[in-house]
C-alpha positions in Angstrom: 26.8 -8.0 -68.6 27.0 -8.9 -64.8 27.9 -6.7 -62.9 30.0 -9.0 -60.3 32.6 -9.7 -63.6 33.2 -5.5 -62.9 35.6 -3.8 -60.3 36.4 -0.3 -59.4 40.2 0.8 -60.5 42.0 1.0 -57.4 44.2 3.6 -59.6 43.0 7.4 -60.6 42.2 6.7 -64.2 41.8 3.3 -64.4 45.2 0.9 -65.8 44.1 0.1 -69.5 46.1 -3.2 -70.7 47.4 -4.2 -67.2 46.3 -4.7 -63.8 46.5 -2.6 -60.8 45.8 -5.4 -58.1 48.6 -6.7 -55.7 48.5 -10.2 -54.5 48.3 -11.4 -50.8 51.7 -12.9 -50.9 53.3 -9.8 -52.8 52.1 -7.4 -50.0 53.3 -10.1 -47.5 56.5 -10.1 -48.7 56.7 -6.4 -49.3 55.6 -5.9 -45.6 57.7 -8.7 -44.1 54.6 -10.1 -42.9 55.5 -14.0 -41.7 51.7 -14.2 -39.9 48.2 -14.1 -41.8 46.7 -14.3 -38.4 48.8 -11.6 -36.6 47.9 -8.3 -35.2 50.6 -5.8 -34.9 48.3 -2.8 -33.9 46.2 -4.7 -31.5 42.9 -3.7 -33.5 41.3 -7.1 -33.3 42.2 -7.7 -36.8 44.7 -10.2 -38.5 47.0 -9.2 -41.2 45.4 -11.1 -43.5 42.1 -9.1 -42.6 43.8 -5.6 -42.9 45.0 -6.7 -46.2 41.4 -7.7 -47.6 40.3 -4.3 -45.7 42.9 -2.3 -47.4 43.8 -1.0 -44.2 47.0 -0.2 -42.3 48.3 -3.2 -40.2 50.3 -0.9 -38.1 47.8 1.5 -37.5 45.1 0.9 -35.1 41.4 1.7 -35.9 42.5 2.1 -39.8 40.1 -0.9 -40.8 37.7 -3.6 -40.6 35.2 -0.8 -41.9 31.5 -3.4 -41.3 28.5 -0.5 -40.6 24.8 -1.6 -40.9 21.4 -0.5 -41.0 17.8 -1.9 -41.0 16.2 0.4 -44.4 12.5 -0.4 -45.2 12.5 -3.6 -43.5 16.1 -4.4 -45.0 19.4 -4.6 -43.5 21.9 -3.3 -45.7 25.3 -3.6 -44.8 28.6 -2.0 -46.0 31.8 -3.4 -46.1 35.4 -1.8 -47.1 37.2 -3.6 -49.1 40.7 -3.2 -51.1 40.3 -2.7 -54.5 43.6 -3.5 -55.0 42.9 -7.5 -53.3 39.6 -8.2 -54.8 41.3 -10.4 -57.3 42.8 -12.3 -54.6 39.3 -12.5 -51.9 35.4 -13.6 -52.7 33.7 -11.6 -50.3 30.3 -13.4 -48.8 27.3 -12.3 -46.8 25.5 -14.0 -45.0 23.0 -14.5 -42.2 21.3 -16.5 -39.1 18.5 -16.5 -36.9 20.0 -18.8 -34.6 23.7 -18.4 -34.8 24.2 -21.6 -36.2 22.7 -22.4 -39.1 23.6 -19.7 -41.8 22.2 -18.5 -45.4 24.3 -17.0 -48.2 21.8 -14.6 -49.1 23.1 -11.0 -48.9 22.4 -9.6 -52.1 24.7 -7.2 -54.1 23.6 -3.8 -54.5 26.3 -0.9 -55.1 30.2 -0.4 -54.9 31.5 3.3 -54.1 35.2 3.4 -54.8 36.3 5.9 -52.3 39.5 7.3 -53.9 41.8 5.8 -51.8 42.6 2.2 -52.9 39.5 1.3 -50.5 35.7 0.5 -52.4 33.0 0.5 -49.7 30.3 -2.1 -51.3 26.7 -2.6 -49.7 24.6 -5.6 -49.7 20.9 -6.2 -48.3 19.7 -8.9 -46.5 16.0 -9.6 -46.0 14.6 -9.9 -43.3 12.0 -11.9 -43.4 10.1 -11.0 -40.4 12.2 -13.0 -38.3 12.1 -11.2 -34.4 16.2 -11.1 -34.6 18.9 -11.7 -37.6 22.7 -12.1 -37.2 24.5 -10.5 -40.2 28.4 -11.9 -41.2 31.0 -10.8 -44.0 33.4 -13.3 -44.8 36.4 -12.8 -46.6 37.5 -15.8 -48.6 41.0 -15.7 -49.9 41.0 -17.4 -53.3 43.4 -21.0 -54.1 46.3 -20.3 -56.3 
């Protein structure tokens, strides 16, 4: 089995049978959201973001949720994510030496589903004895 087919339940208990995701244009609609790249609390993050992020549009500092840390000559990074959306976003790490050229080579390692509708998932990233590395997360919201 691999493990990237799986997801954490964004519900207590799972949903057997159905589906407990929400779409991008659902939670638009449902928020009267007419801007993906909007900010209504001023946090630096568009709508479109805070609903990949799973957090709260109208409430600054709720989100974005990127930490990282060099481990063993690895940089792992975490990245919160909304269970709910992960049908709807690829999510992509990558990284540079040089700010231009970039690699899509972070590599998979755990999701914690934090109880909350929110799953914090960590990837590493070699690094490869290079004097600096630039790190990136990219949300990619899937075509219809």
């Amino acid at each position: 089995m691999d493990p990237l087919n799986w997801r954490s339940s964004a519900d207590i208990h799972g949903a057997p049978g159905g589906t407990d995701g929400v779409s991008y244009a659902e939670w638009k609609s449902a928020n009267g959201i007419t801007d993906d790249f909007g900010d209504p609390d001023g946090d630096g993050l568009s709508n479109l973001g805070e609903f990949a992020s799973g957090s709260d549009f109208q409430v600054r500092g709720t989100g974005a949720g990127i930490t990282g840390q060099v481990v063993n000559g690895v940089f792992e990074v975490e990245i919160q994510r909304n269970l709910r959306a992960v049908d709807e976003f690829d999510l992509v790490v990558e990284s540079s030496e040089d700010l231009t050229s970039w690699a899509n080579d972070g590599e998979y390692v755990s999701e914690t589903n934090l109880g909350n509708g929110v799953g914090l998932v960590k990837y590493r990233v070699t690094m490869s004895g290079s004097p600096r590395k630039f790190v990136r997360a990219r949300r990619m919201l899937r075509s219809p």
